[in-house]
C-alpha positions as CSV (number, residue, x, y, z in Angstrom):
1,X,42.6,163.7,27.5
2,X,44.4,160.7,28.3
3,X,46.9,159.6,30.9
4,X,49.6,159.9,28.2
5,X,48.8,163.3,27.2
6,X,48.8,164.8,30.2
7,X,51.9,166.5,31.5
8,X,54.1,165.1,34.0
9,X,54.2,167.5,36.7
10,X,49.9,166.4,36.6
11,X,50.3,163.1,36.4
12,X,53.2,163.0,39.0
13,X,50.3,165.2,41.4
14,X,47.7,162.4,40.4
15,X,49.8,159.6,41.3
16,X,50.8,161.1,44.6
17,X,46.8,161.8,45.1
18,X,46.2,157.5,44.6
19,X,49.0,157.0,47.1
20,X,47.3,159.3,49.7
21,X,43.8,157.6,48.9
22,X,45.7,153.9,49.1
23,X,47.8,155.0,52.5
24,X,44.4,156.5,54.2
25,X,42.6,153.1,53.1
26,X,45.1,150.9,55.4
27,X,45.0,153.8,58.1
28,X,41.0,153.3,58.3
29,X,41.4,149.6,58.2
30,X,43.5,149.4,61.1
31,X,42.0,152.0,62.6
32,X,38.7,149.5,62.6
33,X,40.4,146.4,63.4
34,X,41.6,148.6,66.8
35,X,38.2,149.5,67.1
36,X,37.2,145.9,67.0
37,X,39.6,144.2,69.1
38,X,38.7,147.1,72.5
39,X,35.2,145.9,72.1
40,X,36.4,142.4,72.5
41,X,38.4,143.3,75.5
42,X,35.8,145.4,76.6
43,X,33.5,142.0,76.6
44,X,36.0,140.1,78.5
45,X,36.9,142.3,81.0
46,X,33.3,143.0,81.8
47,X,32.6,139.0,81.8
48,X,35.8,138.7,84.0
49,X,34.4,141.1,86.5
50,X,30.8,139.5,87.4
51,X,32.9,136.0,87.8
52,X,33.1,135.4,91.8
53,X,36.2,135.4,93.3
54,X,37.1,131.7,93.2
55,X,35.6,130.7,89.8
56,X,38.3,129.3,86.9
57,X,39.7,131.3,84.4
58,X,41.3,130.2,81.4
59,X,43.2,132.0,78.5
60,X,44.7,131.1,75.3
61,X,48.1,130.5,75.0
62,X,48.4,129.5,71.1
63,X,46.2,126.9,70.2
64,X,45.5,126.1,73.8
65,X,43.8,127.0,77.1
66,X,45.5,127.7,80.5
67,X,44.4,127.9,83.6
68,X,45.3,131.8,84.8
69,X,44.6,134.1,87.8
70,X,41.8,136.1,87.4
71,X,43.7,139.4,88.8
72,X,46.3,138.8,86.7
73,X,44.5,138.1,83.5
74,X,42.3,141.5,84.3
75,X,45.6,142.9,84.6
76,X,46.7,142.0,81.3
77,X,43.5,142.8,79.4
78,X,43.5,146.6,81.0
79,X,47.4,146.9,79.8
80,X,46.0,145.9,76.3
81,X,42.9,147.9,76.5
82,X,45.2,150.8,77.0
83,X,47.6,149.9,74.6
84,X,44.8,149.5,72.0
85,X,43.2,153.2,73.1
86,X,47.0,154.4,72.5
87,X,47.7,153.0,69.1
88,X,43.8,154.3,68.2
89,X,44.8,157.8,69.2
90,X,47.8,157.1,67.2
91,X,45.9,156.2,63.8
92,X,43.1,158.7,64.2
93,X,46.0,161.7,64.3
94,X,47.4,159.6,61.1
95,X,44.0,159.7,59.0
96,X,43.7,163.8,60.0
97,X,47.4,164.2,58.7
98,X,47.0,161.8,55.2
99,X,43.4,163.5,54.9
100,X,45.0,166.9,55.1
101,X,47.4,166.3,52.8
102,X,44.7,164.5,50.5
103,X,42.8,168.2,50.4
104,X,46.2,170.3,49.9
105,X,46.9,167.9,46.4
106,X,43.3,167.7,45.6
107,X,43.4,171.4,45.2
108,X,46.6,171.9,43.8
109,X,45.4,169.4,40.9
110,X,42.1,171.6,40.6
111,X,44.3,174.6,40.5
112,X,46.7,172.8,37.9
113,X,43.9,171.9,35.7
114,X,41.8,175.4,35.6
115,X,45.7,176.7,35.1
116,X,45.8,174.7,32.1
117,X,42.0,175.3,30.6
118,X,42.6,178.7,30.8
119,X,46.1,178.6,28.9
120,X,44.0,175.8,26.3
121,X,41.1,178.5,25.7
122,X,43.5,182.0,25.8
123,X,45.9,180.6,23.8
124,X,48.5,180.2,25.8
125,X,51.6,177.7,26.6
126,X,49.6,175.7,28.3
127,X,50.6,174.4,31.8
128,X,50.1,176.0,35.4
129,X,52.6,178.1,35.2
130,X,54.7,176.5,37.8
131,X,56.5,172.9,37.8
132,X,57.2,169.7,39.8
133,X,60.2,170.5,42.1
134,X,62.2,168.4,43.2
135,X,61.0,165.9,45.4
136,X,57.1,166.7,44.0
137,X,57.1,168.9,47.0
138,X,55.3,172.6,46.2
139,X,56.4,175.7,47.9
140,X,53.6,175.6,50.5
141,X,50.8,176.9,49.2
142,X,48.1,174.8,47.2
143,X,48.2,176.2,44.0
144,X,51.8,177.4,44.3
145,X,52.0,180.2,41.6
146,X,53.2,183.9,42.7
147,X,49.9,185.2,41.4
148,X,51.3,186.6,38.3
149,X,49.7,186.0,35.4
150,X,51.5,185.2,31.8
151,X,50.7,188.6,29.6
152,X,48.0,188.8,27.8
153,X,45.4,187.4,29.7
């Protein structure tokens, strides 16, 4: 069966499936690139900490290096630590939410498509037995249908 035959309540499910796929992509990417950048803070705040007490520091402010305070900077990096642990917290509730809602249209598609089948090989109308509302939001249940069954079958 190809994209074209299929019916639009499916293939407005399908596309909604890609777009959960495509949006948890980007959440696990930037999820990582959180991940990364605490190690890297991680690294400089332990190298900041076995540094004496009078020793230089430096950081980068754009394309050049300052001369800092060591308290200050540690200050800084454990504000962005935190930050960082936040906004991971943050993204990890994100990727449960988007991966929930990946299983709820997974199923309803699964339920849409043995819907169909068994209309194809009974001889039926074809389709689930339910529609697309509006908004391509179902009535809370995967599946959706009232569990009544067109007669005959």
């Amino acid at each position: 069966m190809s994209e074209q035959e299929l019916p639009p309540w499916l293939r407005e499910q399908l596309s909604r499936l890609q777009q959960l796929q495509q949006n948890l992509q980007a959440i696990m990417m930037q999820k990582q690139q959180v991940e990364l950048e605490i190690v890297e803070i991680d690294r400089a705040l332990e190298e900041l900490r076995k540094l004496e007490g009078d020793t230089p520091v430096y950081k980068g402010a754009g394309p050049l290096l300052v001369k800092a305070n060591k308290d200050n900077v540690l200050k800084e990096l454990e504000e962005k630590k935190e930050l960082s642990n936040t906004r991971l917290t943050v993204l990890g509730k994100q990727e449960t939410r988007v991966k929930d809602n990946l299983k709820e249209v997974e199923n309803k598609i699964n339920s849409m498509i043995r819907q169909m089948q068994a209309g194809a090989t009974s001889g039926g109308m074809g389709g689930p037995g339910f529609g697309a509302t509006a908004g391509g939001q179902g009535a809370g249940t995967a599946g959706g249908g009232s569990g009544t069954r067109p007669q005959g079958q």
